[in-house]
N, C-alpha and C positions, 0 to 999 in steps of 0.2 A: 219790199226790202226795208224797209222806213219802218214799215211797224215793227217790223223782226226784229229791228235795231232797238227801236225804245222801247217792246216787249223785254228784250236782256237787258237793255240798262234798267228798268224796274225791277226787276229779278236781281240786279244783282247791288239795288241799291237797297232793295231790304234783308237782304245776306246779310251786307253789313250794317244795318241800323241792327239786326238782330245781334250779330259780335258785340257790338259797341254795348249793348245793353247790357251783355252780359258779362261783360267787362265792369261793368260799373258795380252791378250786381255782387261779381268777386269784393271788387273795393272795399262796397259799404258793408260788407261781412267781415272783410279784414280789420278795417278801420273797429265794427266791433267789437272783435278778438282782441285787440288792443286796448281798449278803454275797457272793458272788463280786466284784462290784465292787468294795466294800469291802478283798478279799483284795488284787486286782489293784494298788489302788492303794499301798496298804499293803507291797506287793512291789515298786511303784514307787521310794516314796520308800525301803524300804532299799537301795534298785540306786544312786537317788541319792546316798545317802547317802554309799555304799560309792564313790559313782566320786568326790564332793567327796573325800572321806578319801585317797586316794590320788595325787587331785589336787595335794592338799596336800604328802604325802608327796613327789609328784613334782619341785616344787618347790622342796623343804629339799634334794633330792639334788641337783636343778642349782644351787643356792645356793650347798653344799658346795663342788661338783667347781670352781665357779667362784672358789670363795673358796680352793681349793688351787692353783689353776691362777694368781691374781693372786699368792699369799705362795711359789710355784715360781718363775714369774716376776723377782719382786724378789729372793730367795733367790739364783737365777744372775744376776741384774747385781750382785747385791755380791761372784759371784766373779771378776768382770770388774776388774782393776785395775794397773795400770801410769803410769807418769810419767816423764819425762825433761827435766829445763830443765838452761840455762844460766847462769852468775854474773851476768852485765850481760846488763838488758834491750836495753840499746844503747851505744856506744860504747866506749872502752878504758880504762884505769886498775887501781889495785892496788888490794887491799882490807889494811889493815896499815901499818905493825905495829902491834899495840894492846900494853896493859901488860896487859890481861886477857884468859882464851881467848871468840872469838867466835862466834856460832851465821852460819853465813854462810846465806844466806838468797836465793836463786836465785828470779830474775824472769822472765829469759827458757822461758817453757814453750815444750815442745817439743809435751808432750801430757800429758792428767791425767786419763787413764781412772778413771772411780769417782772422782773428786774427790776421793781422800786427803791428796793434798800442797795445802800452802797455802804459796801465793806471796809470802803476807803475812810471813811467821814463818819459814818456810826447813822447816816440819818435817812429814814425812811422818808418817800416824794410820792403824792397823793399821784395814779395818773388818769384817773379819774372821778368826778365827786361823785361824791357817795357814804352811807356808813363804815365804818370801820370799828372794827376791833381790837385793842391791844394790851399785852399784857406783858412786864417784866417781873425779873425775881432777881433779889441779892443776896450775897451770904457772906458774912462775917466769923472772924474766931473770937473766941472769950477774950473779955478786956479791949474790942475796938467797937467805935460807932461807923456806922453803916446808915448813908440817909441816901436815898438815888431819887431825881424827882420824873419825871415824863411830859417834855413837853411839846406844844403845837406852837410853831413859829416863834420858839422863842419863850412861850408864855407859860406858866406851870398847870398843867390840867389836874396832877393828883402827885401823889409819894408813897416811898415806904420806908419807913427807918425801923433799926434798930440799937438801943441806946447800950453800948458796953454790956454786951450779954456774960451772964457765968460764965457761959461756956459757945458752945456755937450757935450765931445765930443765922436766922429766914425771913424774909418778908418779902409778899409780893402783891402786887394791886394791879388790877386791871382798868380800864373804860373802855366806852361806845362812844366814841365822836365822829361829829358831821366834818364832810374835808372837801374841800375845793377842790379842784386840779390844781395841784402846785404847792400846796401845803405841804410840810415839813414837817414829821417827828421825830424826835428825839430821846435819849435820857441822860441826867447828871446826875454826876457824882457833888453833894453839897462839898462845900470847903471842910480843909482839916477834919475830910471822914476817909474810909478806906472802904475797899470793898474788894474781897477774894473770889479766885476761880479755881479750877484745877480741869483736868480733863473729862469730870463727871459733867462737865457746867450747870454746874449752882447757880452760875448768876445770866441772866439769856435774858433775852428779847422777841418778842415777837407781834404779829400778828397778820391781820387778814382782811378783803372787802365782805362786809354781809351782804349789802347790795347797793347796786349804783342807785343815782338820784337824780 
């Protein structure tokens, strides 16, 4: 009876060392399941991480390309510039003589690419440096002088007169001057001279950039 008895307690004590093994067994497979998971996920969020980041990056370079593309942009319409008016906005008369030289100051636009010239003041505002071109034309009737000069900041670059003609007179002169941003042209009437317009306008102003610098 004695053996019977610890014949089944060894029977039945390696039943359960056999359980418990495999018990443990389960564990150490779960516990892998997990730290693999754990890797997986963990490999995730740097995948994530790494595609936000470059997200980002992607973003600051279309930001970039768009922020050179709008300052390219306005860059070439500042080099867009040209004007052309005439003395009288409408009908006919002299302007003169005065006892001082005057800024004559042209109403009739023709056209004021880049808005440098002002209609108000008569004076053309460099708005960017570069060469320029410009050229005016005056006209007189017989028996008056007619002298207009053209200048940069004030200063005389060139003229055209004409001295008590027969009959009706014309003259007009151009130049090619270097201009700063912000420079200033102009044209005057000299003192105790006259100068006529009508609606053909004989007497204008103009000009244009040839190219920045």
């Amino acid at each position: 009876m004695a053996v019977l008895q610890m014949v089944l307690l060894l029977c039945a004590g390696s039943s359960l060392a056999d359980d418990l093994f495999s018990l443990n067994v389960n564990i150490i497979a779960e516990l892998q399941k997990l730290k693999s998971m754990n890797e997986s996920i963990q490999k995730l969020e740097e995948t994530l991480a790494k595609v936000l980041s470059e997200n980002e990056a992607l973003k600051t370079t279309v930001q970039d390309s768009q922020n050179k593309l709008e300052a390219f942009q306005k860059e070439n319409e500042g080099k867009k510039v040209a004007f052309s008016a005439g003395l009288l906005e409408s009908g006919t008369g002299y302007t003169g003589p005065i006892s001082t030289p005057k800024t004559l100051v042209y109403k009739k636009v023709f056209s004021n690419i880049g808005g440098a010239y002002d209609s108000n003041t008569g004076v053309f505002t460099a708005p960017v440096k570069g060469a320029y071109y410009f050229r005016f034309y005056g006209h007189s009737h017989g028996g008056t002088t007619m002298a207009i000069s053209l200048l940069k900041n004030g200063k005389t670059q060139c003229s055209l007169h004409a001295w008590k003609p027969t009959s009706n007179g014309n003259a007009s002169n151009g130049v090619v001057l270097t201009l700063e941003i912000g420079d200033q042209i102009s044209t005057q009437l000299w003192q105790n001279t006259w100068v006529y317009d009508d609606p053909e306008s004989y007497t204008s102003f103009g000009g244009f950039l040839i190219f920045p610098l």
